[in-house]
C-alpha positions in Angstrom: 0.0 0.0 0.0 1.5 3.4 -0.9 0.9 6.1 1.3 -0.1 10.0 0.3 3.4 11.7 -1.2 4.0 15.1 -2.7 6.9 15.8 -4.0 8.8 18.7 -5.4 12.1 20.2 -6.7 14.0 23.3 -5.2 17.1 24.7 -6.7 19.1 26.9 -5.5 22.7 28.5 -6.9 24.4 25.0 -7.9 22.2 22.9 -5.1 19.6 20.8 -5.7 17.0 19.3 -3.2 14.6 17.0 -3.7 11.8 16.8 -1.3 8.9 14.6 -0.3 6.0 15.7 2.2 4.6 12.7 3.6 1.8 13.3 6.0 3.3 12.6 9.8 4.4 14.6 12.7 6.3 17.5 11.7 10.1 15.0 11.7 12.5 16.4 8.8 15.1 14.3 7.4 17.5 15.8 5.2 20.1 13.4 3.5 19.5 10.4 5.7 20.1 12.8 8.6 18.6 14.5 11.1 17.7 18.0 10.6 19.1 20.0 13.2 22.5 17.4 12.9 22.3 18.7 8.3 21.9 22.8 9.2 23.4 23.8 12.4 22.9 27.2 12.7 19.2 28.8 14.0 19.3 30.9 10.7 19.6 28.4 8.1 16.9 26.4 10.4 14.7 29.3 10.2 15.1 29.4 6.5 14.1 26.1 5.8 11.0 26.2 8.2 9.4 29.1 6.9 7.2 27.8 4.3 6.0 25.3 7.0 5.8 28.0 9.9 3.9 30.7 7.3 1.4 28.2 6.4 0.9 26.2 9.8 1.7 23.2 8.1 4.5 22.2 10.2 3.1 19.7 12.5 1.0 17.8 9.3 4.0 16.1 7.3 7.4 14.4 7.2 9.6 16.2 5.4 12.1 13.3 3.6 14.8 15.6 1.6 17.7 14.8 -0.5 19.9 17.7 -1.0 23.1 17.5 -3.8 26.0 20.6 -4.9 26.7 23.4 -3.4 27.5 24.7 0.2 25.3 24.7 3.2 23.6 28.1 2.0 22.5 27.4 -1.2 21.3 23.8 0.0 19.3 25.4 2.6 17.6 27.3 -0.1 16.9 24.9 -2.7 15.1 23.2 0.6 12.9 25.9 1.4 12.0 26.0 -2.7 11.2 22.4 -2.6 9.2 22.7 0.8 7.1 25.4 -0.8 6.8 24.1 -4.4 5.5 20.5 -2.3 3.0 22.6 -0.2 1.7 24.1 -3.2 1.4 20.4 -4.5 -0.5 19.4 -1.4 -2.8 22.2 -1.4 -3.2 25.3 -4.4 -4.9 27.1 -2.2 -1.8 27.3 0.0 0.0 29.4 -3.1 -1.0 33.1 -2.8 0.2 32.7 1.0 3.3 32.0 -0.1 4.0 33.6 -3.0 3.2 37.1 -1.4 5.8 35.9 0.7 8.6 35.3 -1.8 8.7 31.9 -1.0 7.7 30.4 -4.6 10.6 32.4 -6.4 13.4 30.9 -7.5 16.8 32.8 -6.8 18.2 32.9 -9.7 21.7 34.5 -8.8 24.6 32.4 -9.5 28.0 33.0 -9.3 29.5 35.3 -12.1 32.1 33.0 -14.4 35.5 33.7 -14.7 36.9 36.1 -17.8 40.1 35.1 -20.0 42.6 37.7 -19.1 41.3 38.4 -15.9 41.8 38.0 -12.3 38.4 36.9 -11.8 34.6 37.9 -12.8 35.4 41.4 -13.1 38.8 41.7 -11.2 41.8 42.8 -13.5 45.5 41.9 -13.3 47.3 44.7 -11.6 48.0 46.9 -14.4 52.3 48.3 -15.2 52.9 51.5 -17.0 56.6 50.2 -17.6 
């Protein structure tokens, strides 16, 4: 017997998460671990909850996540996508809530790529009159 699942995709920078609301107590499991153990800091906590806190959805599901690339950051928002996008899934009523919010948006701002003759993005080689 296969239980209720919603699923959705978040990305974020070069992160990608994966995530699957299944209906439960409110126990988040991101990458096979726990999620307090995956994001250690209040903030990036914070940042992955808010869909769930904005909507008072938090209690309702078990949030089963795979997250992939990146750093920390960009994995905590590519969460927070997928957690919204999932929501959404679960309930369309849920998604002027969270639009107004800005939580439907992707950020689309990725790291500027390196120039040929240059130090970096924009950065120049120090530059010798003689």
């Amino acid at each position: 017997m296969a239980s209720i699942e919603y699923y959705a995709t978040g990305r974020r920078k070069t992160s990608a998460a994966r995530v699957f609301l299944r209906p439960g107590k409110g126990l988040i499991t991101v990458n096979h671990r726990e999620f307090s153990a995956y994001f250690p800091t209040d903030a990036m906590q914070t940042q992955v909850r808010r869909p769930l806190l904005l909507t008072e959805t938090g209690e309702k599901f078990d949030i089963l996540a795979t997250v992939a690339g990146g750093g920390v950051n960009g994995q905590a928002g590519a969460l927070r996508l997928g957690i919204a996008r999932a929501l959404v899934e679960f309930n369309a009523e849920l998604r002027p809530q969270l639009k107004k919010d800005g939580l439907l948006t992707s950020d689309a701002r990725v790291k500027e790529r390196k120039k040929y003759g240059m130090a970096g993005a924009r950065k120049r080689f120090q530059f010798s009159k003689r």
